[in-house]
Short mmCIF file of the C-alpha atoms (twelve columns), coordinates in Angstrom:
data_MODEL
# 
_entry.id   MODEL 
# 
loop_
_atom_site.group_PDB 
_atom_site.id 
_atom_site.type_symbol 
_atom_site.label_atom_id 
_atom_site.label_alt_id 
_atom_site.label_comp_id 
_atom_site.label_asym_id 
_atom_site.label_seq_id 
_atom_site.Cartn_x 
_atom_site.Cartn_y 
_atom_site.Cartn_z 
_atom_site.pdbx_PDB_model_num 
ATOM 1   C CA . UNK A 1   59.386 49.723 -7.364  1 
ATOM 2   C CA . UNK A 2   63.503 50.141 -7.256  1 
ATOM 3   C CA . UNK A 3   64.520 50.938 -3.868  1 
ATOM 4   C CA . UNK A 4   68.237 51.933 -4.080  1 
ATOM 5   C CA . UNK A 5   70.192 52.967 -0.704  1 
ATOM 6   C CA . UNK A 6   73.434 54.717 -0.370  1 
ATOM 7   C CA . UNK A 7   75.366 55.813 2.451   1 
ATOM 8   C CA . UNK A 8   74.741 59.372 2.134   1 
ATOM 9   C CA . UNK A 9   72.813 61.896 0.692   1 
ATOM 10  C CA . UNK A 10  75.875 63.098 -1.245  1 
ATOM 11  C CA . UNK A 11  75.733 59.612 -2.863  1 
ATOM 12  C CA . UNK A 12  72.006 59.540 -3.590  1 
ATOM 13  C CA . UNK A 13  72.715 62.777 -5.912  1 
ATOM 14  C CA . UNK A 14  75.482 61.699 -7.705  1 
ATOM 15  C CA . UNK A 15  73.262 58.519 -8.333  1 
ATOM 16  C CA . UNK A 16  69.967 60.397 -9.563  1 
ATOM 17  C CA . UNK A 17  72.209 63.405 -11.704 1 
ATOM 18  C CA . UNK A 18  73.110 59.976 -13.324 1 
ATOM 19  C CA . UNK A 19  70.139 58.785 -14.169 1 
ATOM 20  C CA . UNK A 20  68.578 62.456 -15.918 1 
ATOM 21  C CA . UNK A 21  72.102 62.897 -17.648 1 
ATOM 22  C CA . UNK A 22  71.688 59.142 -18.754 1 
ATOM 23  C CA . UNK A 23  68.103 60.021 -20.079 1 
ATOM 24  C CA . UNK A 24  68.934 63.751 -21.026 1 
ATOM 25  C CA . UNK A 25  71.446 62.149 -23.408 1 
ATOM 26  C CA . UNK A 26  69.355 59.616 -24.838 1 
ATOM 27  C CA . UNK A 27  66.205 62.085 -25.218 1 
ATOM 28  C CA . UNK A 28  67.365 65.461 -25.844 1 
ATOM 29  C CA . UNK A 29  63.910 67.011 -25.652 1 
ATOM 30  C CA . UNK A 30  63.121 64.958 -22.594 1 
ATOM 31  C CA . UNK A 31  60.307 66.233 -20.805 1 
ATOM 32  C CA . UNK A 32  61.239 66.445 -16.975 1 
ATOM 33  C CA . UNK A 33  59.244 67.373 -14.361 1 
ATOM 34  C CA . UNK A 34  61.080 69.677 -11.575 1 
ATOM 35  C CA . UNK A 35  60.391 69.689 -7.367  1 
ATOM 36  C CA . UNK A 36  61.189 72.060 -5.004  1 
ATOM 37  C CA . UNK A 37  62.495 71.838 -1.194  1 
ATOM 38  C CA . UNK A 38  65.489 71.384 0.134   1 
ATOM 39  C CA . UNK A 39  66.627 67.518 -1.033  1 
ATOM 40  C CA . UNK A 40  66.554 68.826 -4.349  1 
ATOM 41  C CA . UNK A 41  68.832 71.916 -3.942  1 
ATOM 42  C CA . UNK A 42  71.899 69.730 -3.981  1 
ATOM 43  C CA . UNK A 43  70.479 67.999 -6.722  1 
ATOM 44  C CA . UNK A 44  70.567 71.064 -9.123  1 
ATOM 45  C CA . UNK A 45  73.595 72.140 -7.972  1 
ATOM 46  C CA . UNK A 46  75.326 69.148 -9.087  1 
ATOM 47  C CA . UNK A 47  73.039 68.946 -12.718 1 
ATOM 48  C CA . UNK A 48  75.017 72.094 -13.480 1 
ATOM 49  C CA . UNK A 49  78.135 71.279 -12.534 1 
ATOM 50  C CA . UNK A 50  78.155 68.762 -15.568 1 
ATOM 51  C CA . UNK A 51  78.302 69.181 -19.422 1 
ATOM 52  C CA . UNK A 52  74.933 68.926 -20.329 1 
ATOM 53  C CA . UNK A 53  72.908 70.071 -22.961 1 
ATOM 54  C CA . UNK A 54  69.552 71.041 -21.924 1 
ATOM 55  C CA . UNK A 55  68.649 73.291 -25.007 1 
ATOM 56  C CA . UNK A 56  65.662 70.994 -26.256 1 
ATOM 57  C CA . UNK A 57  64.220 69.656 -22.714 1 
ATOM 58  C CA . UNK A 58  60.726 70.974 -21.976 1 
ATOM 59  C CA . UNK A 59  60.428 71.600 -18.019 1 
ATOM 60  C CA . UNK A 60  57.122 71.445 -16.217 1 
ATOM 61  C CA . UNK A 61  56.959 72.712 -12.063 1 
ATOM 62  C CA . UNK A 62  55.330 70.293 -9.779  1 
ATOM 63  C CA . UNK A 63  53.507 72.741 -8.002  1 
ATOM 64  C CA . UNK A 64  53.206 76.351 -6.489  1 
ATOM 65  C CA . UNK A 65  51.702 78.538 -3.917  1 
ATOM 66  C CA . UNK A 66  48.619 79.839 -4.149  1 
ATOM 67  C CA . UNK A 67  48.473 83.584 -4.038  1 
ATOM 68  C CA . UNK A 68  52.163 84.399 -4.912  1 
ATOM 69  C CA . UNK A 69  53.030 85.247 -8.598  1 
ATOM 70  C CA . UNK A 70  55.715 83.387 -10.742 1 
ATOM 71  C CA . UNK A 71  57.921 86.234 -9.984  1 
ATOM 72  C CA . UNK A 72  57.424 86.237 -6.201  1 
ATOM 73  C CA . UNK A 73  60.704 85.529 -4.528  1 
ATOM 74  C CA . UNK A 74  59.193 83.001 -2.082  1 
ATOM 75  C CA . UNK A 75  57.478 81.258 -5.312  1 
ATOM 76  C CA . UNK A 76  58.655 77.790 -6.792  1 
ATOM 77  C CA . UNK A 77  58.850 79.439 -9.677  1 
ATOM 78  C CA . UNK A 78  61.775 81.945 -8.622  1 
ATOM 79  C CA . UNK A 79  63.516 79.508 -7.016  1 
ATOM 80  C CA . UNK A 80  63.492 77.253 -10.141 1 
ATOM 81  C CA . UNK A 81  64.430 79.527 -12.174 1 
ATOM 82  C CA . UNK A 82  67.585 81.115 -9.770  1 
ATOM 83  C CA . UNK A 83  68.799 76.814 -8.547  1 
ATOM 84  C CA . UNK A 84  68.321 75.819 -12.195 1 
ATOM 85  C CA . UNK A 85  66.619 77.041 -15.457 1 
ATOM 86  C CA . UNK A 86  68.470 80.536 -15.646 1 
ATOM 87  C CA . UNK A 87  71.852 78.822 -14.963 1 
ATOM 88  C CA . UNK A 88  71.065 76.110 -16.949 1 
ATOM 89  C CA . UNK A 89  70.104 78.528 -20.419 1 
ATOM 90  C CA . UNK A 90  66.792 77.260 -20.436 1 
ATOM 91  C CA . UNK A 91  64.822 79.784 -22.317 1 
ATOM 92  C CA . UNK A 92  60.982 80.550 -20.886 1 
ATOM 93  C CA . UNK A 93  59.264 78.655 -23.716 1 
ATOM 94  C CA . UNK A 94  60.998 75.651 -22.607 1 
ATOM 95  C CA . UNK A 95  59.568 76.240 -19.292 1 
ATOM 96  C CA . UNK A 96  56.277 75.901 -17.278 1 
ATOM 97  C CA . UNK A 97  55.287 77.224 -14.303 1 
ATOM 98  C CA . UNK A 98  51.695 77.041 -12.705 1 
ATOM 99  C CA . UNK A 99  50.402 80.601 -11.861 1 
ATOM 100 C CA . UNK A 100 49.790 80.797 -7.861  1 
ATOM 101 C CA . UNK A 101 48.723 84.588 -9.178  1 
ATOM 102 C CA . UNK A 102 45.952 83.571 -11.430 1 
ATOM 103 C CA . UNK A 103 42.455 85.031 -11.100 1 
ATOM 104 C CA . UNK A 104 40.235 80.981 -11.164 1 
ATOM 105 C CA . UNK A 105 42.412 78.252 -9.683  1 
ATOM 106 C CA . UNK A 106 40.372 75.527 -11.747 1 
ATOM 107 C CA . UNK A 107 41.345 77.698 -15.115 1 
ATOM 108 C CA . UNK A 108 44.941 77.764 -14.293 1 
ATOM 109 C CA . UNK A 109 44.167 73.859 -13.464 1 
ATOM 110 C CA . UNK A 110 42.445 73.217 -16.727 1 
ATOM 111 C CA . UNK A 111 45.028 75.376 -18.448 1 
ATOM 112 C CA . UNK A 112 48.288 73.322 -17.080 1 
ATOM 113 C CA . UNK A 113 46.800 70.326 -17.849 1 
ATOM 114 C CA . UNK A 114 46.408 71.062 -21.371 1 
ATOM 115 C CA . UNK A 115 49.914 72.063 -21.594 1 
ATOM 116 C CA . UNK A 116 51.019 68.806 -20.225 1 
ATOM 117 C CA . UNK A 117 48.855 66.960 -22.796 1 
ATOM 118 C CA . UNK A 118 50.632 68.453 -25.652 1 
ATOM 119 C CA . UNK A 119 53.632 68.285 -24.603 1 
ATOM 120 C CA . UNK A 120 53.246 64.536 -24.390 1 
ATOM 121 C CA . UNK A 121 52.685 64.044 -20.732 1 
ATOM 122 C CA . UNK A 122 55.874 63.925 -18.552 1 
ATOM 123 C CA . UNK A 123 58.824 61.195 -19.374 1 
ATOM 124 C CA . UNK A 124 60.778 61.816 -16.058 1 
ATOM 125 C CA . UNK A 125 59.423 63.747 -12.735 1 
ATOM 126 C CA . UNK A 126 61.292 64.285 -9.831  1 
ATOM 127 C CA . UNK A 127 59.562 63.949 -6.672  1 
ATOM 128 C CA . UNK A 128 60.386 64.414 -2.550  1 
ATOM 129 C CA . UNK A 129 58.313 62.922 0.442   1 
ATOM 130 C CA . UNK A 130 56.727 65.365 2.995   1 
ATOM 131 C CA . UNK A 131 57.324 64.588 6.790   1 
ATOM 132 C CA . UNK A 132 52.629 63.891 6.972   1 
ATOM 133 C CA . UNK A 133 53.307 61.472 3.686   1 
ATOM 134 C CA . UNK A 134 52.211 64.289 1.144   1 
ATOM 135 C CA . UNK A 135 53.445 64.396 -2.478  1 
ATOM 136 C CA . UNK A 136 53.824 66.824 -3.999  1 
ATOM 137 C CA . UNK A 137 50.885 69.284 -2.206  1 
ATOM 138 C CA . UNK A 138 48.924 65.851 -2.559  1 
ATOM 139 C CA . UNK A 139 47.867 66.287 1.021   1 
ATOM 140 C CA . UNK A 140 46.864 63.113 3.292   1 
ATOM 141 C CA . UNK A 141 43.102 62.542 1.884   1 
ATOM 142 C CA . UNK A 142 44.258 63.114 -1.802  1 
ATOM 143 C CA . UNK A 143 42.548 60.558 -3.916  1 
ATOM 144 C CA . UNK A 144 43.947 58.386 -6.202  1 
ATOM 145 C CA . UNK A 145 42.417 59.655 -9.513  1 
ATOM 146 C CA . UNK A 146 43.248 63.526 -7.988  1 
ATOM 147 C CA . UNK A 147 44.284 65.763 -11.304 1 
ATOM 148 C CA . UNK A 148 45.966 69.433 -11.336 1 
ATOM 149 C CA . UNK A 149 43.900 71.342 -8.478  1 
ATOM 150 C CA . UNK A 150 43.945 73.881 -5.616  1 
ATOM 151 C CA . UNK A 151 44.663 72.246 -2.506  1 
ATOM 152 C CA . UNK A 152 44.463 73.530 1.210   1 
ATOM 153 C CA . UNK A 153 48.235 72.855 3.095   1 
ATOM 154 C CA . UNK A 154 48.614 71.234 6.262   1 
ATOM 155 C CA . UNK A 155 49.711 73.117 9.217   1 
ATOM 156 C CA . UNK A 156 52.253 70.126 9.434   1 
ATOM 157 C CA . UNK A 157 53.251 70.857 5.653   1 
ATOM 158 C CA . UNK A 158 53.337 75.369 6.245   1 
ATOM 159 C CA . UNK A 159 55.441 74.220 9.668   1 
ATOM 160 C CA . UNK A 160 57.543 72.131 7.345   1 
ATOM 161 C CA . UNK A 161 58.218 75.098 4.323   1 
ATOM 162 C CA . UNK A 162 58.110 78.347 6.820   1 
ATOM 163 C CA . UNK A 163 62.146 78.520 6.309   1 
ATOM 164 C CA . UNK A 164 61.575 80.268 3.306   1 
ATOM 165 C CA . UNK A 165 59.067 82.580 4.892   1 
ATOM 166 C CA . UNK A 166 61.597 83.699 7.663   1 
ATOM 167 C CA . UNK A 167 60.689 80.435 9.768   1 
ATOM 168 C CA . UNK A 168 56.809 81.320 10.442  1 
ATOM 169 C CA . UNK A 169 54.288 78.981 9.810   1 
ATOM 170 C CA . UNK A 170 51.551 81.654 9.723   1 
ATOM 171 C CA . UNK A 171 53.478 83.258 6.985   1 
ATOM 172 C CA . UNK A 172 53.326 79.980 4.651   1 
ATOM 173 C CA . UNK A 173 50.645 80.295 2.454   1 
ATOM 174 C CA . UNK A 174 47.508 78.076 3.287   1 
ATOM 175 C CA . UNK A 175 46.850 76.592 0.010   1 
ATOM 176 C CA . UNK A 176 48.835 75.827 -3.503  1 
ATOM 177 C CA . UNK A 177 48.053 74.598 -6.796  1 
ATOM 178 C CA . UNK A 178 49.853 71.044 -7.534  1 
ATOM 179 C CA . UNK A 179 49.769 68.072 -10.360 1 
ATOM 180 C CA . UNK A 180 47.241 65.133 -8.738  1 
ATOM 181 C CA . UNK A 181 48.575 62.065 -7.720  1 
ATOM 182 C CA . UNK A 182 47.184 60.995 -11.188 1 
ATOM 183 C CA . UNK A 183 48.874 63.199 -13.551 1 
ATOM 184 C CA . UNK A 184 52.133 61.939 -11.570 1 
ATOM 185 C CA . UNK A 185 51.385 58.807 -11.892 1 
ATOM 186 C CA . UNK A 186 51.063 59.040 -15.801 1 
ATOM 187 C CA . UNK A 187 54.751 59.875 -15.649 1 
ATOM 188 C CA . UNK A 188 56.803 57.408 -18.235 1 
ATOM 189 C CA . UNK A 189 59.309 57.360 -14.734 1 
ATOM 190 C CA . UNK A 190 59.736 58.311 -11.578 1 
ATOM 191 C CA . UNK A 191 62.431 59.484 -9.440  1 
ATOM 192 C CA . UNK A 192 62.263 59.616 -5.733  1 
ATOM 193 C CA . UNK A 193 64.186 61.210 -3.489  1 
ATOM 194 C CA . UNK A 194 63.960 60.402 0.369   1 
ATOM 195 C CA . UNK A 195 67.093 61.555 2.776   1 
ATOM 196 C CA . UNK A 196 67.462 62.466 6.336   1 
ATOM 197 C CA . UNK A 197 66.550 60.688 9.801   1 
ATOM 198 C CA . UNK A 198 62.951 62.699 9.838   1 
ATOM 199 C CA . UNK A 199 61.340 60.507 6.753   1 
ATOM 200 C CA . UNK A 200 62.799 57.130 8.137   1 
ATOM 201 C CA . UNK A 201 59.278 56.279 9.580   1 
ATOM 202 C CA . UNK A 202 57.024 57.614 7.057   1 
ATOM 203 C CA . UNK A 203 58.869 56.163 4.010   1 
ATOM 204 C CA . UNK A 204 58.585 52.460 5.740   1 
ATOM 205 C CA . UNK A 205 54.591 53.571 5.882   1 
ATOM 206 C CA . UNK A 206 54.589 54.568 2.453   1 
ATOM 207 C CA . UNK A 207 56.189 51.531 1.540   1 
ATOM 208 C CA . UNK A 208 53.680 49.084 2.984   1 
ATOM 209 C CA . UNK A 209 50.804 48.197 1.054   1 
ATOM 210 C CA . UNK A 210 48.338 48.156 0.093   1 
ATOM 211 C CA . UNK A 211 48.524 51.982 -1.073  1 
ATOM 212 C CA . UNK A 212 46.104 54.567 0.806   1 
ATOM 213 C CA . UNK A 213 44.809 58.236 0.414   1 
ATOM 214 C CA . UNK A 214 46.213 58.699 4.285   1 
ATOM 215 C CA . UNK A 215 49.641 58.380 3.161   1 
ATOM 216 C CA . UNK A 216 49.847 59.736 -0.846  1 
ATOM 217 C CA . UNK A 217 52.888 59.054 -1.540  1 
ATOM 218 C CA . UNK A 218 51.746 55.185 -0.939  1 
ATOM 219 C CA . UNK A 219 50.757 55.042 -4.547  1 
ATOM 220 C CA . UNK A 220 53.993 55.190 -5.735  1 
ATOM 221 C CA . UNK A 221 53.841 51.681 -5.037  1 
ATOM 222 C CA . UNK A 222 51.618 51.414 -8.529  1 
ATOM 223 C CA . UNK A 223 54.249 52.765 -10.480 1 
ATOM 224 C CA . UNK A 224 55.650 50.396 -12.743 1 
ATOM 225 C CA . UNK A 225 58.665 52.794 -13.624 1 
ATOM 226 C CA . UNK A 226 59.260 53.935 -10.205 1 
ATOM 227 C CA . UNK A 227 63.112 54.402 -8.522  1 
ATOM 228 C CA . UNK A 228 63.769 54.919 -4.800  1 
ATOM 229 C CA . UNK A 229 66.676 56.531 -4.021  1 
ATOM 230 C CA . UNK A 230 67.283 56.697 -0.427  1 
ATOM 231 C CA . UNK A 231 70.300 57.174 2.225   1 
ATOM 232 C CA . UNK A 232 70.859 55.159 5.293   1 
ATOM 233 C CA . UNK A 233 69.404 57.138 7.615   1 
ATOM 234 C CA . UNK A 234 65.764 57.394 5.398   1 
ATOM 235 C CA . UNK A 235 66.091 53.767 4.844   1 
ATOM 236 C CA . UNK A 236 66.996 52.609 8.177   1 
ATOM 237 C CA . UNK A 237 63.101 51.131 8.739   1 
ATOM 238 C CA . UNK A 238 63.035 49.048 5.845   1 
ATOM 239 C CA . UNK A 239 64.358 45.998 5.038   1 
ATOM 240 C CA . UNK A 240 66.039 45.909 1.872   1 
ATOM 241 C CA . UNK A 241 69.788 45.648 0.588   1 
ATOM 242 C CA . UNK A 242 71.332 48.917 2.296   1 
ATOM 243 C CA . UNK A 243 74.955 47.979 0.901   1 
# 
């Protein structure tokens, strides 16, 4: 793994916009997996603020809530498409969302997962780091060889999203569908984001091997294509260059 650290979390945006305008540029129909939550808000915000062309990119979302349709405004999908794929001209073939609305969670599974296959599986994916070590809604317990699945959220993790459900946990809800660690780690690359004070500890946990199913995000550390991009307050625990 890459573990890059820069002063702010202004910088580590300018440095990952780089990096997908660098590989938008090269690959024109790049496929690039999108995440939600609030490091990533910036993130898109800065994507279209430059002159790129994202007319032959295929987009895949990393996850969704159960129970709330792609048109839902507390869905993944609707806040994908208002941060980023309406303002960015993407047109809905180019885009796919799992269905929190459908009637068999393991169809929906199955039917994303065929998607992904012919598409080519995933070149880029962006990912986060949740406050219990969860990645994606690859909650603590997730196993290694996990694929695209319902799974039941923490109370940590519906504690950690209830600001877009008016700030009540209760209101979050209890279970999601989400890629498996697996089908992220078949990823060609990885990009991870990790900013802010609160993640300092568990990104030095993550971090230490070997990799385990309490902390998810751990098997990053298998990744042969994988990028850290932290600040200085994320990064404070571990001991690499922070210069």
């Amino acid at each position: 793994m890459r573990c890059l650290v820069f002063p702010s979390p202004a910088d580590v945006i300018q440095a990952v916009a780089d990096r997908i305008a660098d590989r938008l540029q090269a690959q024109p129909d790049l496929c690039l997996g999108l995440a939600t939550g609030r490091t990533m808000v910036p993130l898109y915000a800065e994507l279209l603020g430059r002159s790129l062309n994202w007319q032959h990119c295929r987009i895949f979302a990393l996850d969704e809530y159960w129970g709330l349709a792609t048109d839902h405004p507390s869905s993944f999908a609707a806040e994908l498409r208002q941060r980023f794929c309406q303002p960015a001209g993407l047109r809905p073939e180019q885009v796919q969302f799992l269905n929190g609305a459908a009637l068999d969670p393991a169809q929906e599974s199955q039917r994303y997962r065929r998607c992904l296959k012919q598409a080519g599986g995933l070149d880029l994916q962006l990912l986060g780091l949740g406050e219990n070590g969860h990645l994606a809604f690859n909650e603590p317990g997730s196993a290694r060889e996990s694929r695209v699945r319902l799974v039941q959220l923490s109370d940590r993790t519906r504690q950690q999203n209830a600001g877009a459900f008016g700030g009540d946990p209760e209101a979050v809800p209890s279970a999601a569908l989400s890629l498996g660690l697996a089908d992220i780690l078949e990823a060609r690359e990885l990009l991870w984001l990790v900013t802010g004070a609160s993640k300092t500890k568990i990104l030095a946990q993550a971090l230490q091997p070997p990799p385990t199913t309490a902390i998810p995000a751990s098997y990053l550390q298998e990744h042969p294509a994988t990028t850290l991009y932290a600040d200085h307050a994320a990064a404070a625990a571990l001991t690499v260059d922070q210069s």
